[in-house]
N, C-alpha and C positions, 0 to 999 in steps of 0.2 A: 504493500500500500504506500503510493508516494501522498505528499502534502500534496504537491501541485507539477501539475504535467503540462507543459508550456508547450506549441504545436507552432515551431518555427524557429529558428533560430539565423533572424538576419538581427536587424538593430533594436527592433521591438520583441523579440525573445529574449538574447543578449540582457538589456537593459531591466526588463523585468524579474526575470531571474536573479540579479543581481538585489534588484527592493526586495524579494523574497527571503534570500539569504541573510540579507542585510536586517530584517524582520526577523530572524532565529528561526527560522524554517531548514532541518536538516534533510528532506526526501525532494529533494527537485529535480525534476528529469525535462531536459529540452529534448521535442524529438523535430531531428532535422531529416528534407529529402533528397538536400544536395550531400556532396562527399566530404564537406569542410562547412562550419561553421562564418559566417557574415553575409549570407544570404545578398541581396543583390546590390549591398557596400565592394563585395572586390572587382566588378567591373568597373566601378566607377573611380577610376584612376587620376579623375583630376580632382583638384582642390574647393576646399568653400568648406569644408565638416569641420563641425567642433567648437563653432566661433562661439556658440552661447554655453553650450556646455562644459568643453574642456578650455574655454578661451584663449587654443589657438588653432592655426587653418592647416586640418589633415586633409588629404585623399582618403576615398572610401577607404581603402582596407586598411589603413592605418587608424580609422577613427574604430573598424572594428575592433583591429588589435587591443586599441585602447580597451573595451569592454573585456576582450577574450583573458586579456592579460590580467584585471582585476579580478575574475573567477576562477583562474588557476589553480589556484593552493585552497579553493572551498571543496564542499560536500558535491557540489556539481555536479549532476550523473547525466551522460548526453548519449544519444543514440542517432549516428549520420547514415547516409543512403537509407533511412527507414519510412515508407510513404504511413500515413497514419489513414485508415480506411473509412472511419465510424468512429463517434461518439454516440454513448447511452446514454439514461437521462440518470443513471445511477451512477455517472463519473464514469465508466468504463470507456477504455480508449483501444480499439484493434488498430493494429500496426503490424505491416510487415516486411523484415528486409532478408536479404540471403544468406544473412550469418544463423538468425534465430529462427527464420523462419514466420509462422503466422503467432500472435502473441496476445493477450488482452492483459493491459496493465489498470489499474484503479488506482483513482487519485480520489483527495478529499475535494480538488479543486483543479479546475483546468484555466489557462489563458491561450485564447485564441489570440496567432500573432503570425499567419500565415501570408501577410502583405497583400501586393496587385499583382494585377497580371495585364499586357496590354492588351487594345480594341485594335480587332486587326482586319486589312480588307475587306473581307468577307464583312463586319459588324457596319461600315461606313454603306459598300458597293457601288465601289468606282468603274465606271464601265471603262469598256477595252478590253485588250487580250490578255492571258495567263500568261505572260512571258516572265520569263526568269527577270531578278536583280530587282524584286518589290519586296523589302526589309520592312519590319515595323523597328523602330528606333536601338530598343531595345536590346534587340536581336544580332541587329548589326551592333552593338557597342559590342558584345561578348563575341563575337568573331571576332573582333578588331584588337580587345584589352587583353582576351583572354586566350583565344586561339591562335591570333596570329595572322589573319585571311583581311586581306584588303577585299569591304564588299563593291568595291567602282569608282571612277574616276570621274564621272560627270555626273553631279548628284542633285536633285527637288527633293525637298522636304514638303512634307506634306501635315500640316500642324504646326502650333508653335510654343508646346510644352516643351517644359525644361530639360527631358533625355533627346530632346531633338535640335532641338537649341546647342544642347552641347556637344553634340554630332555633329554639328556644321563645321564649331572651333575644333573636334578633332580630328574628323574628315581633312580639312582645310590644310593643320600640319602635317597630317601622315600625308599629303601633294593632291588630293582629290580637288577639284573646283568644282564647289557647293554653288546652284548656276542661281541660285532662289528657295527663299522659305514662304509657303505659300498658306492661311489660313480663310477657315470659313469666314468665321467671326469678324467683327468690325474693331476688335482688341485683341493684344495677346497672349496666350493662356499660359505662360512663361512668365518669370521673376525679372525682375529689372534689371536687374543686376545682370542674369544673360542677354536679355535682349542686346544688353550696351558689347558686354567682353563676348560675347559668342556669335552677334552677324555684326554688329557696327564696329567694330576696332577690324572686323576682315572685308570689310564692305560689301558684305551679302546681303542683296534686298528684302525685305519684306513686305509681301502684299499682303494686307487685310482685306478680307468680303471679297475673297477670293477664292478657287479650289481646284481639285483636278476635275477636268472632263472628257478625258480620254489620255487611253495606256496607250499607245502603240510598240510593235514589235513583233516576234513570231520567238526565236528562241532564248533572246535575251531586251528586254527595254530598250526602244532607242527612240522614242521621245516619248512627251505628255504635253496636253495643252490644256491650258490655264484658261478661266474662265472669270472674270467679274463676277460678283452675286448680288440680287435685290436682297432688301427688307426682309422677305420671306424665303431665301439664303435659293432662290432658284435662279441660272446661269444667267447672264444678259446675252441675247445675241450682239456678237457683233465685238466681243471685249476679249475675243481667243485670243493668245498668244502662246507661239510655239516653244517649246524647249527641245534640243538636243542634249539627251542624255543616254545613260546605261544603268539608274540607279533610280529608285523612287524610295526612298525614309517615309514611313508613318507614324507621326507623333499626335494622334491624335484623342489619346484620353485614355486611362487609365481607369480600371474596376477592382474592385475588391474581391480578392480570393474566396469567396463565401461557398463554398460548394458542401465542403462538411457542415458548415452554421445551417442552411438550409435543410440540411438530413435530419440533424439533432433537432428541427422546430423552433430553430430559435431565430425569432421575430426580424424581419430585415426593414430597412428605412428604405423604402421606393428612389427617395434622392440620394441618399449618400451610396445605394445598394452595398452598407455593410449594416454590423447589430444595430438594434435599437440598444443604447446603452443610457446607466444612469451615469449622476458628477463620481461615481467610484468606478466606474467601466464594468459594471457589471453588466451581461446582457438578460433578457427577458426569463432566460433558464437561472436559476438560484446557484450559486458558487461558479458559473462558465464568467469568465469574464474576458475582455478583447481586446487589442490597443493596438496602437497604429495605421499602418495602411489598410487594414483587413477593416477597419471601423470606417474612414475617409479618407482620402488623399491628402499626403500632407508635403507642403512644397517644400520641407528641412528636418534631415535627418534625425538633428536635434531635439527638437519639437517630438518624432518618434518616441526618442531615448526619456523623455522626461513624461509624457502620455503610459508609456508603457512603465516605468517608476511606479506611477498610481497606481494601476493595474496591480503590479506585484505588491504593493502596499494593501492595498484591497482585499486580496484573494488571499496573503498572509494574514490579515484580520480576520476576514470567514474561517481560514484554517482554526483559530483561535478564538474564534464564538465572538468576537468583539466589532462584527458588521454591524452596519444601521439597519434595523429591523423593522423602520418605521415603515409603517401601512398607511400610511399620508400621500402621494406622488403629484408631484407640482410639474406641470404638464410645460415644458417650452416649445411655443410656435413662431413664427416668423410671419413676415408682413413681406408684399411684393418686393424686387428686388435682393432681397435677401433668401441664397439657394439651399440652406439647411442650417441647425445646428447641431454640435454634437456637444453636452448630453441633448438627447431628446426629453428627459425625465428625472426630475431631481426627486432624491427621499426630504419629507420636508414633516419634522423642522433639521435645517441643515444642522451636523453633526458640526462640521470644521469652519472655521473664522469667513470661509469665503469657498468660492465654485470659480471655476475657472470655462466660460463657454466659447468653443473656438465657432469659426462660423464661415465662409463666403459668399460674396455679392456677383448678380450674374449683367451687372452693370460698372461701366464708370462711375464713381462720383466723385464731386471736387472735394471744396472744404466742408469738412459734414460732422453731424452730429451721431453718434450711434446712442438708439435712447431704449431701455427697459421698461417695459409698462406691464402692468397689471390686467385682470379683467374689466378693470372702470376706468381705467386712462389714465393712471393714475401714474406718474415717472418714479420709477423703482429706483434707475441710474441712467447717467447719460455717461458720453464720454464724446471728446474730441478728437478730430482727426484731420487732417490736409489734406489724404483723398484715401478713398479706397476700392480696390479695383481686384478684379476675377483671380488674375495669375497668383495672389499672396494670401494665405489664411489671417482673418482679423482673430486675433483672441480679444476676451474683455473679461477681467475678474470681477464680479459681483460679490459685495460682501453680505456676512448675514445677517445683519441686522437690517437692508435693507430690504434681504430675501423677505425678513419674518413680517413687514409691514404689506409685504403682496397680498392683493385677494384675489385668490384662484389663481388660475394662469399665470403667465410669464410673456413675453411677444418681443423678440428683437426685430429691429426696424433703424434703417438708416437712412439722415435725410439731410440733402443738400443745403445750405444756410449761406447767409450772403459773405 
């Protein structure tokens, strides 16, 4: 019988694991389905990790290192190449790899932390031919970081999230010419920070309300044409433009690995499509709890590593009978403009000094106000901002005392001011 069976181990098993032990929990088992531990930290060979957490700037595998190396010398018990098949509702976890074989292990507590996984042609359907040399972003970084295999030399991005973004700057050094990053949207679903160091320091264009509208080619890619898009994201005639290539990149959205949470019946959020979770990460099943990418998309690994903290924080309390058991649930909604939050569901009355809710807008806005209200209108909290925009997660910490003056509801809403 372990305490807790943690089902992933990239940055948000890792990190969890660690508040568990960290918590006095001696039975903890990470089970991973790669062959090594850092899950999809070691493709990502460039820089930017660490800055809030370790305060200073690793590459993925080194911000892993960071975690792998602080659980060294614990109680840590890990099981690599093991796919995990099923969850019970009695904590039982099947798993099986080729050393053990078929296995069912029980825990008092599980964390879900099995990340994304990308949207790939087929989920968008870009017309044109099958021809070889159409990568989803992703795919081609682990050929490139980790294999060794150049996927092409004249490259369209297609997206303008942040694994595609940084495909361009590393396309671009290993000699490819990145010809265009082309997106739906009339903004970019990338951090700013790339947009600037990953097409603008290489002078790679960016069209916005833009997209593909034809593959061409027979046995490998050799062009795509580029399309304008109205309001209601359908082509314009008349706005084709050709590209000569061999290479088409899709960076266009990323999903939550939910395939087991689905089995076990545990509740999904239609917008984030990961758990419905409370402010402790627990999901709708009692002691499962979830964190990271597997819950939402988070645009800093950071932000993983301190999400999944709670998590293990959490789940080591349940292990130890010391959850919030309150039968109260203070419901958080959202008003237009604003495309989820996570928690969906606080235990209320709040047990800790404050709730931390992260959240994304599926618009621009300038200088704006983000404001907390009640069921009667009532401003719970506001907070200030200069702009907030799609490609960045907002977080805003609610404290409790303001939580305890809520009636009913909760509703985040954010709104532009002069």
């Amino acid at each position: 019988m372990y305490d807790v069976i943690i089902i992933g181990g990239g940055p948000a098993g890792l990190a969890s694991a660690k508040a568990c032990l960290d918590k006095g929990l001696e039975k903890v088992l990470i089970v991973e389905r790669d062959k090594e531990l850092g899950g999809i930290l070691n493709q990502c060979i460039h820089n930017g990790f660490g800055l809030h957490l370790f305060k200073e700037e690793l590459t993925g595998p080194e911000f892993a290192g960071k975690f792998i190396d602080l659980l060294k010398d614990t109680k840590l018990e890990v099981m690599l190449d093991t796919m995990v098949l099923s969850i019970e509702d009695d904590h039982t976890v099947h798993v099986v790899n080729t050393v053990n074989g078929y296995q069912c292990l029980k825990a008092k507590s599980i964390i879900l932390a099995m990340g994304c996984r990308e949207r790939t042609r087929g989920a968008i359907a870009i017309p044109g031919t099958r021809a070889a040399g159409v990568f989803t972003a992703g795919t081609a970084q682990r050929y490139m970081n980790i294999d060794g295999y150049m996927v092409g030399k004249r490259v369209v991005i297609l997206g303008s999230g942040d694994i595609g973004l940084i495909m361009a700057r590393r396309m671009t050094l290993e000699g490819a010419k990145v010809l265009a990053c082309v997106e739906l949207n009339p903004y970019s679903g990338g951090l700013a920070r790339n947009i600037k160091q990953c097409l603008e320091d290489f002078n790679i264009p960016l069209y916005l309300s833009h997209t593909i509208t034809d593959i061409r080619g027979e046995t490998r890619v050799e062009g795509v044409t580029v399309s304008a898009v109205d309001d209601h994201f359908q082509p314009i005639p008349g706005s084709e433009m050709y590209f000569d290539c061999d290479t088409v990149l899709l960076s266009v959205g990323l999903i939550p690995e939910n395939e087991l949470s689905k089995a076990a019946d545990i509740k999904l959020d239609p917008r984030t499509k990961g758990p419905v979770v409370y402010e402790n990460m627990e999901t709708s099943q009692k002691g499962i709890f979830a964190c990271g990418n597997v819950v939402h998309v988070h645009d800093l690994a950071d932000n993983v590593a301190l999400e999944a903290k709670k998590a293990g924080e959490s789940a080591a309390d349940y292990v130890n009978g010391l959850s919030n058991e309150s039968e109260t649930i203070m419901e958080v909604k959202t008003l237009p403009g604003v495309t989820y939050t996570v928690p969906q569901h606080i235990h209320f009355p709040l047990v800790k000094k404050s709730t931390d809710i992260f959240f994304r807008v599926n618009k621009i806005f300038g200088n704006s106000v983000i404001l907390v209200t009640d069921e009667e209108g009532q401003i719970i909290s506001q907070f200030k901002r200069q702009y907030v925009v799609p490609g960045s997660m907002e977080k805003i910490i609610v404290p409790k005392v303001m939580l305890d003056k809520a009636k009913g509801s909760i509703t985040v809403s954010v709104k532009e001011v002069e």
